[in-house]
N, C-alpha and C positions, 0 to 999 in steps of 0.2 A: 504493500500500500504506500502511496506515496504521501511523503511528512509536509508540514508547512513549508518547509523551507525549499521542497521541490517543486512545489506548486507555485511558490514564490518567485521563483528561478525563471521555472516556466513562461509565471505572467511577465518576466523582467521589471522586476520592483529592484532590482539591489541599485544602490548612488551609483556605482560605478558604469550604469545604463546610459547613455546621452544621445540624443539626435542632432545630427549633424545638418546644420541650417543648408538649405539651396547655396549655391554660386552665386553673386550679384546682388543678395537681399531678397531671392524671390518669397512670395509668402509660401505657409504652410501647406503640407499635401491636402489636395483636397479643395483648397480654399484658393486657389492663384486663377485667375480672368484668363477666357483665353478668346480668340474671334469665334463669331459665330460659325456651324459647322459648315460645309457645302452644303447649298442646297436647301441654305436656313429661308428661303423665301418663297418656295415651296408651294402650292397650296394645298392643306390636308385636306383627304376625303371624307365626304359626307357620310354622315355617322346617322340612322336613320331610325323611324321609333323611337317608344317611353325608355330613354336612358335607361332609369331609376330600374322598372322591371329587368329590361334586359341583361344587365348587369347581375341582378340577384338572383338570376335563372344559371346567370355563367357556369361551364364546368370546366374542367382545367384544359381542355381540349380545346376549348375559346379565347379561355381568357386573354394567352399572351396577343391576339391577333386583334380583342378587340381594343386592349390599350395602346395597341400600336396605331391603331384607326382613329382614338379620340379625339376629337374637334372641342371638347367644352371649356376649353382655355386654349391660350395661346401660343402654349410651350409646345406643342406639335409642331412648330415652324420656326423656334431656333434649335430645339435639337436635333442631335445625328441619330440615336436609338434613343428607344422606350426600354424603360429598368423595369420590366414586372415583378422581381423577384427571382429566387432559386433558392432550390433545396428540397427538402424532402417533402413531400405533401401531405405525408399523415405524421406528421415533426409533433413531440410534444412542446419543444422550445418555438418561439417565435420571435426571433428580435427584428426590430423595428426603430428605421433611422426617417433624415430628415426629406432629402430628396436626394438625386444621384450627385456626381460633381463630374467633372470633365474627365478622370478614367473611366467610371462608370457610364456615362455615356458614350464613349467610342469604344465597350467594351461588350454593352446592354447586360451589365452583373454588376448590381451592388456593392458595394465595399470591397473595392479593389485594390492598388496600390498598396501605401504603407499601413495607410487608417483599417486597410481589409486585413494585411498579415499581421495585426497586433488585434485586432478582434478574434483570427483562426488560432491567436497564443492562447487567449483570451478562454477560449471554446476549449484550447484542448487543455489548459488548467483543469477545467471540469470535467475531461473526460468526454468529452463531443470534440466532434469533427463537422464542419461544410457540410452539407450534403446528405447527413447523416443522425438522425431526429433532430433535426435543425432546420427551420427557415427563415431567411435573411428576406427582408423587403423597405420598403420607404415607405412615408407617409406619399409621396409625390411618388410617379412615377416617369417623370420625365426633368430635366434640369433645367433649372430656374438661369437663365443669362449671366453668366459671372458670378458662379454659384450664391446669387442674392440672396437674403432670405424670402423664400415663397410667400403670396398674397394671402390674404382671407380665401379670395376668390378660387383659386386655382387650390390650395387647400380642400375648399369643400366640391369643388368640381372632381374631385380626385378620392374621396373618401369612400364614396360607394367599392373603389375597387381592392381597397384596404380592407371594410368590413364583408367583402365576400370572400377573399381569402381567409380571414378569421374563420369565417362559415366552411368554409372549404376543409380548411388543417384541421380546424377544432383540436389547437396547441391546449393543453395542461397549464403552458405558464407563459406570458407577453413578458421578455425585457424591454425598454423603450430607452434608446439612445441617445441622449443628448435633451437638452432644453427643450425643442421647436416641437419634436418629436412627443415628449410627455407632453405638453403642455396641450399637442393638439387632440392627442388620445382623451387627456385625462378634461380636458375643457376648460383648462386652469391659466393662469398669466402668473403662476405662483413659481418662485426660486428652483435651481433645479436642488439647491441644499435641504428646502423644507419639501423636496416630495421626496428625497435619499432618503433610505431607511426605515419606510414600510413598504407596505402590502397595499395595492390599487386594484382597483380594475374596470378592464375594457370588455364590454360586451360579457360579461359574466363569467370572464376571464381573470384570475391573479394577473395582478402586471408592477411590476420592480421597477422602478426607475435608476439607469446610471449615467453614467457620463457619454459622452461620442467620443471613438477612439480619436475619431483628429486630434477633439480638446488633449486627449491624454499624450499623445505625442507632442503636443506644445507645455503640458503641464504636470509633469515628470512626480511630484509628490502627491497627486491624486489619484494615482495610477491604484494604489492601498486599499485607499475609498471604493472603487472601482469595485474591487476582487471582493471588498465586501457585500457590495451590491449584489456580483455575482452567487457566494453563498448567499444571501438571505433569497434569494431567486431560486436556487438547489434544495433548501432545506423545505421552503412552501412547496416546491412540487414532489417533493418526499412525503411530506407531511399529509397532500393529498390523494397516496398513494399512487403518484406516478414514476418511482424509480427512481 
């Protein structure tokens, strides 16, 4: 079995961890501006029928095709791909970020680059892998222009396809990644420090709020925080008897 201090290792908590800034001063992974992609002027196709139903009928055979089709915001015409998600579909875990950012959109997989391999550290601390009762998705499924932060609008134009996933996996336990991310689950404008450290929930789901791996790669003594986040997320869905 492995001790604190392997798991510790694992998450890369020890000082002696550091991230070595871009060349130039560029900003953080994740977060740096890039031009819009080819093709950003585009016109998307007509998306047809009651949204709302069609959406809650979806079965995994549709779905990535029909978020790739969606017209109810704007982001269909600066982005290059649609992030629907990836992972296992009957996942008891479900983590959930903000929207994608310029890997993830030339990539159409969430949590890619650095902010992805320090969340699959993250994962395999706990004994999960990618892919593997785990699914990875956004609130957004498409990226916001210089990875802004996403509108009200484009927010709720984009939820139905969040809550049919929920419906879909019917996950054990929601983590929720970063600020944007709880705050849109949970309906709150509240701290991400006062929702750390209980038990929420989405859709009648447990959901744990931690931090976004970006933040943790720019902010190396939360990283602690974090892991704790992640047990009190392992022990609820133990405690619920999901393993």
């Amino acid at each position: 079995m492995a001790t604190r201090d392997d798991l510790l290792q694992e998450l890369r908590l020890w000082p002696r961890w550091t991230l070595r800034p871009a060349a130039g001063g560029a900003p953080a992974p994740g977060e740096s501006p890039v031009a819009a992609a080819p093709g950003a002027e585009r016109e998307c196709p007509a998306v047809a029928g009651d949204r709302a139903t069609r959406i809650a009928a979806l079965g995994w055979d549709g779905f990535a095709a029909d978020v790739d089709a969606c017209t109810a915001c704007g982001l269909c015409r600066s982005r290059q791909r649609s992030v629907p998600g990836v992972g296992d579909i009957a996942a008891k875990w479900l983590f959930v970020g903000e929207a994608p950012g310029a890997e993830e959109d030339a990539q159409g997989e969430p949590f890619v680059g650095q902010a992805g391999r320090l969340l699959d550290s993250m994962l395999k601390a706990l004994g999960l892998v990618r892919g593997a009762d785990v699914y990875i998705a956004n609130v957004l499924k498409c990226r916001p222009p210089n990875n802004r932060t996403p509108t009200a609008d484009e927010v709720a134009a984009c939820r139905a396809y969040l809550d049919r996933q929920v419906e879909l996996i019917a996950p054990r336990i929601i983590v929720a990644l970063g600020k944007s991310a709880a705050n849109t689950l949970l309906e709150s404008d509240a701290t991400i420090g006062s929702l750390r450290g209980r038990v929420h929930a989405y859709r009648n789901v447990p959901l744990v709020v931690t931090y976004h791996p970006a933040y943790l790669l720019r902010t190396l003594q939360d990283k602690a925080k974090a892991w704790d986040d992640l047990l009190l997320a392992r022990r609820t869905l133990r405690s619920s008897g999901g393993g």
